[in-house]
C-alpha positions as CSV (number, residue, x, y, z in Angstrom):
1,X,2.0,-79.6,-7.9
2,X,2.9,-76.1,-6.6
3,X,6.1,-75.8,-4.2
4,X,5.9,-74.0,-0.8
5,X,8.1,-71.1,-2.5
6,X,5.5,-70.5,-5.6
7,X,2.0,-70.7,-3.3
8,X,3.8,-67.9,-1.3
9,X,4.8,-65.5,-4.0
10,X,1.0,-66.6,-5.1
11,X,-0.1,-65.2,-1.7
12,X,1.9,-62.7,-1.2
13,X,1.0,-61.4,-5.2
14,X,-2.8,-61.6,-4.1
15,X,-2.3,-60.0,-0.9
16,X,-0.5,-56.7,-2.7
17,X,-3.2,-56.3,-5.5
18,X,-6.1,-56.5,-2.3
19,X,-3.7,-54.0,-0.4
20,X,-3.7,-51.4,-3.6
21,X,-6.9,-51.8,-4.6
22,X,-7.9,-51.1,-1.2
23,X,-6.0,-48.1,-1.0
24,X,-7.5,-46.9,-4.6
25,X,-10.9,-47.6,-3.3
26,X,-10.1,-45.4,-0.4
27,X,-8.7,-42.3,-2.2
28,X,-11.7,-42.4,-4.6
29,X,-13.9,-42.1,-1.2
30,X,-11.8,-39.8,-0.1
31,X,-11.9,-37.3,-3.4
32,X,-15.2,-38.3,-3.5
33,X,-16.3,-36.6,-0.2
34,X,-13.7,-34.0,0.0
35,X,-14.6,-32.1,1.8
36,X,-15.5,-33.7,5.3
37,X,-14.0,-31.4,7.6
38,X,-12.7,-28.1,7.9
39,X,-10.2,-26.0,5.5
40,X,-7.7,-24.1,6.4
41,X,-6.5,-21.4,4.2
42,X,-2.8,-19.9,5.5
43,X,-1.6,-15.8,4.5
44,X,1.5,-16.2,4.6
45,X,1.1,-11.8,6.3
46,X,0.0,-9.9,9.0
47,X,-3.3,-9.3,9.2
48,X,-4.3,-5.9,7.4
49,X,-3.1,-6.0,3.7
50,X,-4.7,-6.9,1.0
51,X,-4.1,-10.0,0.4
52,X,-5.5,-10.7,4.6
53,X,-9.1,-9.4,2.4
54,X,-8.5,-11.2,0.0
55,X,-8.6,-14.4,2.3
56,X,-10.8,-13.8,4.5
57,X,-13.5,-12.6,1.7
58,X,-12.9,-15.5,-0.7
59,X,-12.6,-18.2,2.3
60,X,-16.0,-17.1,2.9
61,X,-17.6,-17.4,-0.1
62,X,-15.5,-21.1,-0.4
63,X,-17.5,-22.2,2.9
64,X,-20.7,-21.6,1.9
65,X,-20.1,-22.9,-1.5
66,X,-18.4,-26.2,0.0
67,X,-20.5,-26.3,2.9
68,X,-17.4,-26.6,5.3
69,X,-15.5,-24.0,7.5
70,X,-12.6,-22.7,6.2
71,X,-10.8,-20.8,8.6
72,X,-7.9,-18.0,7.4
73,X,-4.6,-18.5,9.5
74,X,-2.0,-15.7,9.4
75,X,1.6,-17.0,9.6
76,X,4.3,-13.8,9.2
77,X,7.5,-14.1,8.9
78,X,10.5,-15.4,7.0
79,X,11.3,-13.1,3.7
80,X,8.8,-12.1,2.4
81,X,5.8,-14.8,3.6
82,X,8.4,-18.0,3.4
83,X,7.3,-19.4,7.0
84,X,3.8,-19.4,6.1
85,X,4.4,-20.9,2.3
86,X,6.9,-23.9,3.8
87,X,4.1,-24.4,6.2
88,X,1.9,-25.6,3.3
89,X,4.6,-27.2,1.5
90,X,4.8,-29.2,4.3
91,X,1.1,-29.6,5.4
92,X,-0.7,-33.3,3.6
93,X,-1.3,-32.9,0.0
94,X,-5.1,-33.0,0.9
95,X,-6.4,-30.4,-0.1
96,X,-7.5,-29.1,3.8
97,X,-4.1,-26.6,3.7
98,X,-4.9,-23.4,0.7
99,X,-1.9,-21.2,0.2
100,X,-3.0,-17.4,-0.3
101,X,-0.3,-16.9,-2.8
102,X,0.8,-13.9,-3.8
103,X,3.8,-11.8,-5.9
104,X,6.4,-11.8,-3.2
105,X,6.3,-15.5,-2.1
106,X,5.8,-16.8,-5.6
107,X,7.4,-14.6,-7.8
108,X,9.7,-12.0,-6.3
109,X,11.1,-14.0,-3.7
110,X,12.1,-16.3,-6.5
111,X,14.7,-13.0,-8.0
112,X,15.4,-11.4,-4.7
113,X,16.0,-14.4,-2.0
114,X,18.9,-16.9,-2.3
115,X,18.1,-20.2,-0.8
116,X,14.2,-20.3,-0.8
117,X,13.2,-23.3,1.3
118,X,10.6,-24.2,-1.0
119,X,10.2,-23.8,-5.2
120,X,7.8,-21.2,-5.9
121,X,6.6,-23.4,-9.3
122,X,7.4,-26.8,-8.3
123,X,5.9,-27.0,-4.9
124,X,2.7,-25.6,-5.7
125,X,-0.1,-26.4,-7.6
126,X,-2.4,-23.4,-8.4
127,X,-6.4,-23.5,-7.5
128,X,-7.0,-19.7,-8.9
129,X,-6.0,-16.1,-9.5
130,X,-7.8,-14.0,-7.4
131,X,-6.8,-10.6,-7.1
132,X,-4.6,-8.0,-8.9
133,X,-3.9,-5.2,-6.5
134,X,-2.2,-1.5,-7.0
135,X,0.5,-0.2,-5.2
136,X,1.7,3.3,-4.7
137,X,4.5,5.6,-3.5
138,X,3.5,7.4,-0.4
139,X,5.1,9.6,1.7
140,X,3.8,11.7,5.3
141,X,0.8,14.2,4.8
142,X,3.2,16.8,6.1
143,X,6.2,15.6,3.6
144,X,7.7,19.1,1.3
145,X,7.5,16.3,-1.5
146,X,4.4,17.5,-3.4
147,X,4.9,15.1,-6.4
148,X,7.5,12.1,-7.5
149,X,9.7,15.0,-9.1
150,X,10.1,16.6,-6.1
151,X,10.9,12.9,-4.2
152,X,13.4,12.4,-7.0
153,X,15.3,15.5,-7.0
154,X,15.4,15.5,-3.2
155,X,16.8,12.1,-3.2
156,X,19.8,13.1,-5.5
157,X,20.8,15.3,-3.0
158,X,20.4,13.5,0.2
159,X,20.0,9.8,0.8
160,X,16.2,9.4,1.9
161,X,15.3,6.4,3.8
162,X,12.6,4.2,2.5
163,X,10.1,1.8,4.0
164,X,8.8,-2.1,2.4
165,X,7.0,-4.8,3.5
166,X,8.2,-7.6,1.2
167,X,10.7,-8.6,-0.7
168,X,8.6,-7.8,-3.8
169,X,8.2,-4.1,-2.6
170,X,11.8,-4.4,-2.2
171,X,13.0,-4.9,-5.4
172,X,9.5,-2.2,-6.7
173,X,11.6,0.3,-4.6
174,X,14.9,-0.5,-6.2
175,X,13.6,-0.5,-9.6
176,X,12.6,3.0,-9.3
177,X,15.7,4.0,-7.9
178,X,17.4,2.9,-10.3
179,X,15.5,4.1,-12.7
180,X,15.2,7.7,-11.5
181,X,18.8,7.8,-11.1
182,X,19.6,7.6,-6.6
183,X,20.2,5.7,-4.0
184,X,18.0,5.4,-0.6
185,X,18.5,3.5,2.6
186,X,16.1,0.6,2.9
187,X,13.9,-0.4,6.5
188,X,12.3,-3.6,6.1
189,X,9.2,-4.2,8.0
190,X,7.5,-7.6,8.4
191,X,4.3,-6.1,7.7
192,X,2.1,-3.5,5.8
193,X,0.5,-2.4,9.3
194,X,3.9,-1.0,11.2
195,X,5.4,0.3,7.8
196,X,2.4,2.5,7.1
197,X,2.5,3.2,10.9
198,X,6.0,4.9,10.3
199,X,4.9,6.7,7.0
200,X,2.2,8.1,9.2
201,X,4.6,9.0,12.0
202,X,7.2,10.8,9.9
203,X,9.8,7.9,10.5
204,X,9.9,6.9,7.0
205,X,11.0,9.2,4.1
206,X,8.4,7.2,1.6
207,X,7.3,3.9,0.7
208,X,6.0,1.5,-1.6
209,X,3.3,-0.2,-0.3
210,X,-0.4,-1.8,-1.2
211,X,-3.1,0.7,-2.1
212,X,-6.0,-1.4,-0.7
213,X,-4.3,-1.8,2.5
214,X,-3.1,2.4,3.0
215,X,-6.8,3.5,1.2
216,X,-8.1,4.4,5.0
217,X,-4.9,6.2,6.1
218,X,-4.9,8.2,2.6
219,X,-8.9,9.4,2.7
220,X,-8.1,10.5,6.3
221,X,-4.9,12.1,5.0
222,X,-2.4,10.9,7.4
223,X,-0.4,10.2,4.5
224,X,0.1,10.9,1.1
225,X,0.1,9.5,-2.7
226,X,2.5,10.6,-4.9
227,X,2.2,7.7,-7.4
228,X,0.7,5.1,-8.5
229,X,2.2,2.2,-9.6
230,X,-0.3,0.5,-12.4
231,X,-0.4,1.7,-15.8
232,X,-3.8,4.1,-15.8
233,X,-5.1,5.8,-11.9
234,X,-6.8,4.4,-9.1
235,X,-10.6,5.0,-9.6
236,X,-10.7,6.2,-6.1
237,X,-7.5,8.4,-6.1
238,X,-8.2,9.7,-9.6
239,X,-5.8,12.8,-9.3
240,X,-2.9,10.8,-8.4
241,X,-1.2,10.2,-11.4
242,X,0.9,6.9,-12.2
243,X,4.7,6.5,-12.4
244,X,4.3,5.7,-16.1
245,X,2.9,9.2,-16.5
246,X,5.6,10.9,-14.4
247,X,8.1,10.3,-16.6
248,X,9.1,6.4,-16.4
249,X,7.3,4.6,-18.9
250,X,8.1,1.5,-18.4
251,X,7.4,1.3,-15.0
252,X,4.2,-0.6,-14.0
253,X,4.3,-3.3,-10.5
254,X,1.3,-5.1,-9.3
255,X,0.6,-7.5,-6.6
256,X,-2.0,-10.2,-6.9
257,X,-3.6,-13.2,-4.8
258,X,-4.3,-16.6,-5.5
259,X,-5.1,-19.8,-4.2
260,X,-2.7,-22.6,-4.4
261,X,-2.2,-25.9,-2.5
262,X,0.5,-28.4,-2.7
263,X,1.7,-29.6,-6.5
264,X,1.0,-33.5,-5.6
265,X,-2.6,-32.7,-4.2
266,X,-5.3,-35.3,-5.4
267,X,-6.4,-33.7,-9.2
268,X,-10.0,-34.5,-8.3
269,X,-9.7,-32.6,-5.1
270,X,-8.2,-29.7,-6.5
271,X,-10.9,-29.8,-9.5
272,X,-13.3,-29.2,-7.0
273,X,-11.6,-26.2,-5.2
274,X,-10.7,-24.8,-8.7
275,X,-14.1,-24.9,-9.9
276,X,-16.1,-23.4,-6.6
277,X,-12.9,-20.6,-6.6
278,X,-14.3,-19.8,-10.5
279,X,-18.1,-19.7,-9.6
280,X,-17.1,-16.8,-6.8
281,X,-15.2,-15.3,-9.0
282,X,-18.4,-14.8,-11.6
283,X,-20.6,-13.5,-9.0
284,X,-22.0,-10.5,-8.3
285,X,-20.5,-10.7,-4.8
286,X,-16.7,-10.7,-5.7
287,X,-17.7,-7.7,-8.3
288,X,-19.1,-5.9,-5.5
289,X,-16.2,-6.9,-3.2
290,X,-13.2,-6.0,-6.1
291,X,-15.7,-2.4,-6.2
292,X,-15.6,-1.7,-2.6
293,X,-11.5,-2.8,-2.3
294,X,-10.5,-0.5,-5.4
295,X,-9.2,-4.0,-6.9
296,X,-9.8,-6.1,-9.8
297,X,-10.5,-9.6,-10.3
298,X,-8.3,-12.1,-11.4
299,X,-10.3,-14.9,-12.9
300,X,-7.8,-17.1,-14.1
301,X,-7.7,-21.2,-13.8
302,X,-4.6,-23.4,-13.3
303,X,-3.5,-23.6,-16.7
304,X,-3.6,-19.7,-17.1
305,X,-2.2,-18.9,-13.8
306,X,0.6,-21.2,-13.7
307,X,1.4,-19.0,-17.0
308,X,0.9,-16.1,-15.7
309,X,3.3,-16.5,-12.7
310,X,5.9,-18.1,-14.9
311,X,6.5,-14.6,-17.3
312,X,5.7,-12.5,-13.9
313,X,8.9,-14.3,-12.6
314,X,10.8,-13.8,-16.2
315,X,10.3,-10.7,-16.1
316,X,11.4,-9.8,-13.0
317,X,14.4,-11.4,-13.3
318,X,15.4,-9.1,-16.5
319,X,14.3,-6.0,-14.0
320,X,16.5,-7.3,-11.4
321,X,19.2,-7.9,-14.3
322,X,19.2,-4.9,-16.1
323,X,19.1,-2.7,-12.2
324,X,22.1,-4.9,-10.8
325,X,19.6,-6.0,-8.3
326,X,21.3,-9.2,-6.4
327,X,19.4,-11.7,-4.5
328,X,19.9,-11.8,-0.6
């Protein structure tokens, strides 16, 4: 005959096994219907860059395709996008919270901030690459600076201020300098909008900023390109050369997007996300989009992205190295 103690372990044994299986029964529904409400996808920018595109145009194509709203939140601020990454750190590993990564939250923050409030690789679990965008060195229309020669030798000579939006443009900026041999004083801006504003208005010596984002300002020639920072030219800015070609060869900075959500999010939810991200990807509609922006696609899945980030933040740590750069 069973004592009082032994029926109540027996009880309380049953009752756990009901409780998980319960709760098993209820995450499978839940991956199962994912997604029943709306998604939120949060840039962690202004409004106006191309990585804002980016969301908005792939958040689109992910509501149809999922036949739920998703709605693209801009949250600024922090360095370099940290406020708006920590946001989805901290948002329910659900799925219903998208990160639009990009380099300078999940790779350049990594080298050029000290105490990151979140780990660009641990925290993070990636959906997709989207996006690889150019950047270039602009200065005003009316600058004497005709090409990056002329930049160069003027900035031996007297300290020119220059203008970035991120810590990844940051460190692009230093890079160069250091490369070219001079030393500039830095303005950081929270945003690609009031930088280019500045180039525009004279207040900034030159920049490094996002091609997609300044293409309207350079066709209406408020400012001007004086490199490119890929290795070949911009098909719509075919005369600008790149810095490679001007004399630094092994000089070549991107920025990308992607989609990422939190690292302990559901595998069958993110499954799903990953593989209606691929299908846009392969359309003729993100072609046409990638045409229109002057960018290129960036078809990569979880596996290869995770990869990919991991060497982009390698090897921006032997750039920072071998320049002296020091986190801040």
């Amino acid at each position: 005959m069973q004592n009082k103690t032994t029926r109540g372990a027996r009880r309380l044994f049953l009752a756990t096994g009901l409780a998980l299986a319960a709760c098993g029964a209820a995450f499978a529904q839940g991956a199962a219907s994912f997604p029943n409400k709306p998604i939120r996808v949060i840039v962690p920018f202004t409004p106006g860059g191309g990585s804002d595109a980016a969301a908005r145009f792939f958040g689109e194509k992910l509501s149809t395709a999922l036949g739920q709203p998703v709605l693209v939140e801009n949250r600024p601020g922090g360095n370099s996008g940290t406020i708006g990454t920590s946001l989805v750190k901290a948002a329910p590993a659900d799925g219903y919270t998208l990160l639009l990564g990009s380099t300078a939250p999940l790779v350049t923050n990594v080298v050029m901030v000290k105490e990151l409030p979140y780990d660009a690789v641990k925290d993070f679990k990636p959906i997709a690459g989207l996006t690889k965008n150019m950047t270039a060195i602009v200065v005003p229309a009316n600058s004497p600076h005709q090409n990056l020669a002329a930049l160069v030798a003027a900035s031996k000579k007297t300290k020119l201020n220059a203008g970035t939006a991120s810590a990844g443009f940051h460190l692009a900026a230093d890079w160069f300098a250091n490369l070219a041999g001079f030393q500039y004083t830095h303005v950081p801006y929270k945003g690609l909008g009031q930088t280019l504003t500045d180039v525009a208005g004279g207040n900034l010596d030159w920049a490094i900023v996002d091609l997609a984002g300044a293409t309207p300002l350079l066709q209406g020639n408020r400012i001007r390109a004086l490199a490119v920072t890929d290795d070949a030219r911009h098909p719509f800015f075919p005369a600008v050369p790149t810095v490679k070609e001007s004399g630094y060869p092994d000089y070549v900075y991107n920025t990308w997007t992607s989609f990422h959500v939190r690292a302990d999010t559901p595998d069958d939810v993110s499954r799903k996300l990953t593989d209606a991200t691929m299908k846009i990807l392969q359309s003729d509609a993100a072609k046409e989009y990638a045409q229109k922006a002057g960018t290129k696609l960036l078809p990569l899945g979880p596996a290869e992205f995770a990869k990919y980030q991991r060497e982009e933040v390698e090897r921006f740590q032997k750039v920072a190295e071998s320049s002296g750069i020091k986190a801040e």
